[in-house]
N, C-alpha and C positions, 0 to 999 in steps of 0.2 A: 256396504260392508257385507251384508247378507249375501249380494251376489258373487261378492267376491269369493266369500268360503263354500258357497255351491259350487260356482266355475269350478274353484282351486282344491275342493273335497279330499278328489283321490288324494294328492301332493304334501296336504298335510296330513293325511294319515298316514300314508309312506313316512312321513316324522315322526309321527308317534310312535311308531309299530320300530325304528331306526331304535327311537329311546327306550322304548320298552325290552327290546333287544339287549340292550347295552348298559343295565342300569349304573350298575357299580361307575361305566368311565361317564355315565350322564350324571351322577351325584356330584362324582368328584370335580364335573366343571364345573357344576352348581354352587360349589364352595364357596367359593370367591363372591359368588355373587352374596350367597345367604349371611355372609358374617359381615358385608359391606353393609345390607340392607337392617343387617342388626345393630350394627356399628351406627349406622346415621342418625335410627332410631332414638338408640337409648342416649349417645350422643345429644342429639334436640330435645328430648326429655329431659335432661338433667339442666339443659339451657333455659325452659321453659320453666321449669321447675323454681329455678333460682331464679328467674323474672318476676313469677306470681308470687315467692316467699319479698322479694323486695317491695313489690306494688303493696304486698301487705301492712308492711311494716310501714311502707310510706304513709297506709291509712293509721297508722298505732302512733305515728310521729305528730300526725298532722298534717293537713297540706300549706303551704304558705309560714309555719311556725319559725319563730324566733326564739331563743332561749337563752333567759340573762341565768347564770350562776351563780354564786359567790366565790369570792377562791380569798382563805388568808393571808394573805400579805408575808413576807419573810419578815421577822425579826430583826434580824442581821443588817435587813436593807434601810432599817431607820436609822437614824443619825442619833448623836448624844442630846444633842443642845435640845432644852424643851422649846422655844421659838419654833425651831424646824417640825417637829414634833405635833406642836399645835398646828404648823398646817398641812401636815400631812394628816390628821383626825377624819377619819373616814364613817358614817354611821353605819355602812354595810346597806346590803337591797331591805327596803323597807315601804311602807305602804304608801308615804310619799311618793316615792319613784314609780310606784304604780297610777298614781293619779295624774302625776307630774307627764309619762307617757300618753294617759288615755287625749289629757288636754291638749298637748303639742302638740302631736303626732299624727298629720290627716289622712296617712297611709294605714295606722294602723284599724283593723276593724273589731278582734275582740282581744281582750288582757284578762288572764290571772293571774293574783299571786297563788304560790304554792309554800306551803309547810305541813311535814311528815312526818312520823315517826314510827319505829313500829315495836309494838308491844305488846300484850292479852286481849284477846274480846272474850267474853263469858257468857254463860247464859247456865239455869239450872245446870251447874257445878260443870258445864263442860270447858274446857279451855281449847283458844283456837288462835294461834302466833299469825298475825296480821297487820298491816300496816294502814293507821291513820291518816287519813290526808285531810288539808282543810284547803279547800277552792273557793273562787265564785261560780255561779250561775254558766257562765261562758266558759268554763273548761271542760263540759263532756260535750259543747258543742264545737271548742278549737279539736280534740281528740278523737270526735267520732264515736260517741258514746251514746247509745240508745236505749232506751230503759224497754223492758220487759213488763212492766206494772209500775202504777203508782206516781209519781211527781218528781219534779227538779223544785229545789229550793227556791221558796218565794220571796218577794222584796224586805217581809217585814220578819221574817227566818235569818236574810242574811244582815238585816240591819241591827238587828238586835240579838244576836248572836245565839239562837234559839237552840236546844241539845236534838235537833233530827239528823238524820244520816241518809246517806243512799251505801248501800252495799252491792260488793261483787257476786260473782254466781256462787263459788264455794262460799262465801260468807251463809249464803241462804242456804249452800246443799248440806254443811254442817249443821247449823243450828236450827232453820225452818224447813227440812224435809218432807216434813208433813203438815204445815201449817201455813196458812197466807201472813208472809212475815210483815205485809203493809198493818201498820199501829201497835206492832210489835215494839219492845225496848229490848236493845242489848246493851250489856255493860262495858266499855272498853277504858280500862286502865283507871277503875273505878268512879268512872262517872256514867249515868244511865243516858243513852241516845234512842229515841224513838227512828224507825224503821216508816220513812215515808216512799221510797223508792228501791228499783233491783235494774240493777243495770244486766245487759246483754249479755250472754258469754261470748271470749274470744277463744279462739283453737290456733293463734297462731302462734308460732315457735318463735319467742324471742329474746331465746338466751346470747348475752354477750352485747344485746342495746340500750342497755339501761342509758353507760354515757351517751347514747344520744337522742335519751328524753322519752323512751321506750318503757312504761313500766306494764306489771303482770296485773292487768285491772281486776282479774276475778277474786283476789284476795286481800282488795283495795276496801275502806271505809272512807266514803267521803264526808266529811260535813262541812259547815258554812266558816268563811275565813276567822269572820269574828268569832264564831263557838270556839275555835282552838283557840287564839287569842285570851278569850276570856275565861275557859276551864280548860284549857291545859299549860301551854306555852304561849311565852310572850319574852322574845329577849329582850324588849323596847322598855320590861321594869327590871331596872337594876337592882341586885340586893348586894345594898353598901356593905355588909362585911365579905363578900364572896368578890366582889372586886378588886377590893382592898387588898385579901392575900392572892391574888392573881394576879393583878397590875400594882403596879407604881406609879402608872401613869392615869391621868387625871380623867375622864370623861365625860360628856354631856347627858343628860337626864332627855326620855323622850317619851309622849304621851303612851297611854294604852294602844288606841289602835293608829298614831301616828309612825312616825320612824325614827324615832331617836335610837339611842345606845342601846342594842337588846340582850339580853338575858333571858335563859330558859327557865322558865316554873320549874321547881325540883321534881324532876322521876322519880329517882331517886339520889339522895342525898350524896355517896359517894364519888358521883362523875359526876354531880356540877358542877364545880370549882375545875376541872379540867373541861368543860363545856365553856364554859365564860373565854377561859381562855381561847380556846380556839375557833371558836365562832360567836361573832357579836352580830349577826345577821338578822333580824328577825322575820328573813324569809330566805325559805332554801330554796325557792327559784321563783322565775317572774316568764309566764307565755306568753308571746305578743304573737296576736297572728298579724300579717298583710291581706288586702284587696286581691292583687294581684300578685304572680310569682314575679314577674320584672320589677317588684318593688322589692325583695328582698335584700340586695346587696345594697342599693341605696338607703335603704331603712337601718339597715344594722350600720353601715359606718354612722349616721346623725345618730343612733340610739348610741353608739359607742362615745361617741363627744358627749353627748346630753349628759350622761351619767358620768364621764369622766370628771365633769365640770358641778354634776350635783356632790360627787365624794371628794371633791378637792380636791384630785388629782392624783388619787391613790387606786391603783389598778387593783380594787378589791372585789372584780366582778370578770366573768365569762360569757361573752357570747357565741354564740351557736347554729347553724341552720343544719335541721338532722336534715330535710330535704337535700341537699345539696350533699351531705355526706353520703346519703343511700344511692342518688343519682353519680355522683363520682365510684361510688362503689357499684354500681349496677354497668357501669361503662368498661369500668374492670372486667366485671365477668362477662359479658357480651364478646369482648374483645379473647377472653381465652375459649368462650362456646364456639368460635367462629375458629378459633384455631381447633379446637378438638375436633368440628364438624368438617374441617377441609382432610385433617388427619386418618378420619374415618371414612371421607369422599372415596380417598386414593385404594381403598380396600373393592373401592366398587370399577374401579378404572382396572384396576389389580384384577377381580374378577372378571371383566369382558373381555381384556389381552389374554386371559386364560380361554374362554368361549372360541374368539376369533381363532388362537393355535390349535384348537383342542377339532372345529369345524375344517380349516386347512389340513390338515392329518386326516379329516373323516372325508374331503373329498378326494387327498389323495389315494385311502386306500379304497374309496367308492367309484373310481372311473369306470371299471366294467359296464356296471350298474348304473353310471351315468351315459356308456356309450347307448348301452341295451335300453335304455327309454327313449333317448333321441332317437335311436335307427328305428322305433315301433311305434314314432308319433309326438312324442312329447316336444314342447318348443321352451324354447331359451324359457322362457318363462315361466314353467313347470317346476322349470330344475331350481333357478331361481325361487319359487315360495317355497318348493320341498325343503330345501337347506336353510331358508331364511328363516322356517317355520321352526326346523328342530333349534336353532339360537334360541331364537324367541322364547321356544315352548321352555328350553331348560333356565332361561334367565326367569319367567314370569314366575315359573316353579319355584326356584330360588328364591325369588322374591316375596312369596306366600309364606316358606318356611322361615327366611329371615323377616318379615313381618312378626312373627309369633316370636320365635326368638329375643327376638328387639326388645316388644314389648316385657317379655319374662324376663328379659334382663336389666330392664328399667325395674323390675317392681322388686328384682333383689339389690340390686345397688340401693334403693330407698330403704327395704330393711335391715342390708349389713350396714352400710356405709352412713346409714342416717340422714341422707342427702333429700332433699323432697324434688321427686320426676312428677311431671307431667307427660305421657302420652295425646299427644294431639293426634286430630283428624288430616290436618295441615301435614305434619310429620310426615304420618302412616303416606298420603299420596302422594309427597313427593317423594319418600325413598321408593315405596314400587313403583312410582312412573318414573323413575330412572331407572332403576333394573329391567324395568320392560325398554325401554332407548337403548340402553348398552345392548339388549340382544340386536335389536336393529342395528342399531351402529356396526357395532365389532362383528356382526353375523352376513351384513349385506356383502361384502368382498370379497368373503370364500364362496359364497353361494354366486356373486355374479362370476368368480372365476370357476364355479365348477359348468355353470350355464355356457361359457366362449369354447369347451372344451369342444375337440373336432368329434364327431361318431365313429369315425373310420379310424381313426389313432384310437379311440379309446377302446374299442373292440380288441385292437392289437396288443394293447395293455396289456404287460406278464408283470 
């Protein structure tokens, strides 16, 4: 290569000194190229963009996750006769089903239940609107949850339903700012929870996934299944007058931390009696992960009979794979990045049919100057890198400008538009190793026809 631009020295500077001459009609063939190479740019950025927001989320789902629901039953849909009635009696997802899962189920590898709610944590007189969760053990490791200090709940924490917590990051950026919050108590919904864990912060945007099993962990209190159970909610203890004006219908009684009939411990007073009614759940959701992901679809149909046949038959649950929702959704966008990238290609084809006309025009009105090299020495070959060289030199140019371009118009689409770009390295060389090709391409034909030209006609040339 070095010998070549010694050999070929003079030729392409005769390009340059062409371009530099000329700037204004060398911009303007530059055009095409620069808004191509911006175009593909911020194009594959906003593609990439929207891959790493999915891959993320896919970590915030889970990998491998199942997700059982509850969902209430229509009224409407039950029959008069109390016979029918009796057997459509559903307990709702309850801690059986969670046991009843870990034993059957040899695909599955880890299960929690879930119940939430969200209401005050306190501390020296500060308030902070946050949401209680009660898990096991295995759900900041089905989630992806890694603590920053301090512990995961122990055997004899979750057996006996002990008042510790793990908290999110603003839980700690509010209340322990200054303070190592490990042996700390905070107060949430007036009961005191000791401070043995701090989970990670996450920074990723994920508004709009809750339904599918996506929550904002930094504003999360976790503690152990049985602590809620036993100091806060428990819909599995009925309270016989709060039933009674809610139903007419009869229902079964079920242990503390079993699954029978559940009822929520009063929050407060005035939405219990509409809480009975509409959710007898004593758990507002159930995570099953899988081994492997080719277990998934097999796992949730047997999970779907299993529990069909533990609630008698009453479709009072949802299952779920956020993975396959994100992956269907991820195939989505791929499929429109790939249209917007072929949409912005054509800007760049668009550009070098403009080089090629723009180079045929500059040898037509350069024949003199073409005859006058040849007759004083120059060979085909001269003429050919001199023209091939000014393509080149004005696509690479373009390419440099639409490089910068590209990228600044990736980084404003992310802040008008709200969109998250990526700028790759990937990107950046293939759009300018395609603007450097199109000058070779589109640039070799005029330059080999201005090389076939005769010396002796072109001298005659008016």
């Amino acid at each position: 290569m070095f010998k070549f631009i010694l050999r070929y020295f003079h030729d392409i500077e005769i390009a340059v000194e062409s371009i530099v001459s000329n700037k204004l009609k060398s911009m303007l063939t530059a055009l095409g190229i620069i808004f191509g190479v911006a175009a593909v740019i911020a194009m594959l950025a906003i593609g990439k963009g929207a891959k790493q927001e999915i891959m993320e989320q896919m970590k915030m789902v889970g990998v491998n996750n199942i997700l059982v629901n509850p969902v209430i039953p229509d009224k409407s849909s039950s029959t008069d006769t109390g016979e029918k009635q009796q057997k459509k009696f559903s307990r709702g997802l309850n801690l059986l089903d969670v046991e009843a899962i870990r034993e059957t189920l040899p695909s599955v590898k880890r299960i929690s239940p879930e119940i939430s709610f969200n209401s005050t944590a306190m501390l020296n007189g500060v308030k902070y609107t946050a949401k209680l969760v009660g898990v096991s053990n295995d759900y900041f490791y089905l989630y992806n949850l890694p603590l920053v200090g301090g512990a995961f709940f122990n055997h004899f924490q979750e057996e006996n339903g002990i008042q510790v917590c793990i908290i999110g990051a603003n839980i700690r950026a509010k209340f322990f700012s200054k303070v190592d919050p490990l042996g700390q108590y905070i107060k949430f919904n007036g009961v005191w929870l000791k401070v043995i864990g701090v989970l990670q912060k996450t920074n990723v945007s994920l508004t709009g996934f809750e339904e599918k099993g996506v929550n904002v962990y930094n504003d999360n209190l976790y503690i152990p299944i049985q602590t809620m159970l036993m100091r806060y909610q428990n819909r599995a203890l009925l309270n016989t007058k709060l039933v009674s004006e809610a139903s007419s219908v009869s229902f079964f009684g079920g242990g503390g931390g079993g699954g029978g009939m559940m009822s929520r411990v009063v929050v407060s007073s005035s939405d219990a009696s509409s809480d009975v009614e509409t959710n007898y759940n004593q758990l507002d959701r159930i995570v099953v992960q899988v081994t492997e992901t080719e277990q998934l679809q097999p796992t949730t149909e047997i999970l779907s009979r299993m529990l069909s046949r533990r609630h008698t038959g009453v479709k009072d649950f949802e299952i779920t794979v956020p993975e396959l929702l994100l992956k269907q959704q991820q195939r989505t966008k791929d499929i429109f990045n790939v249209v917007l990238g072929a949409i912005a290609s054509i800007s760049l084809i668009v550009g070098g049919i403009g080089i090629m006309n723009i180079m045929f025009a500059s040898v037509m009105e350069r024949i003199k100057e073409i005859g006058t090299r040849m007759a004083i020495g120059a060979k085909k070959m001269d003429i050919v890198v001199q023209f091939l060289s000014e393509a080149v030199l004005i696509s690479v140019s373009g390419g440099f400008i639409g490089v910068f371009l590209g990228v600044v118009m990736a980084k404003l689409i992310e802040q008008i538009a709200g969109i998250m770009t990526v700028v790759s390295f990937f990107s950046v060389f293939i759009a300018f190793g395609v603007s450097a090709a199109v000058g070779v391409i589109f640039g070799y034909s005029p330059a080999k026809r201005a090389s076939e030209k005769d010396p002796i006609e072109s001298l005659r040339y008016e």
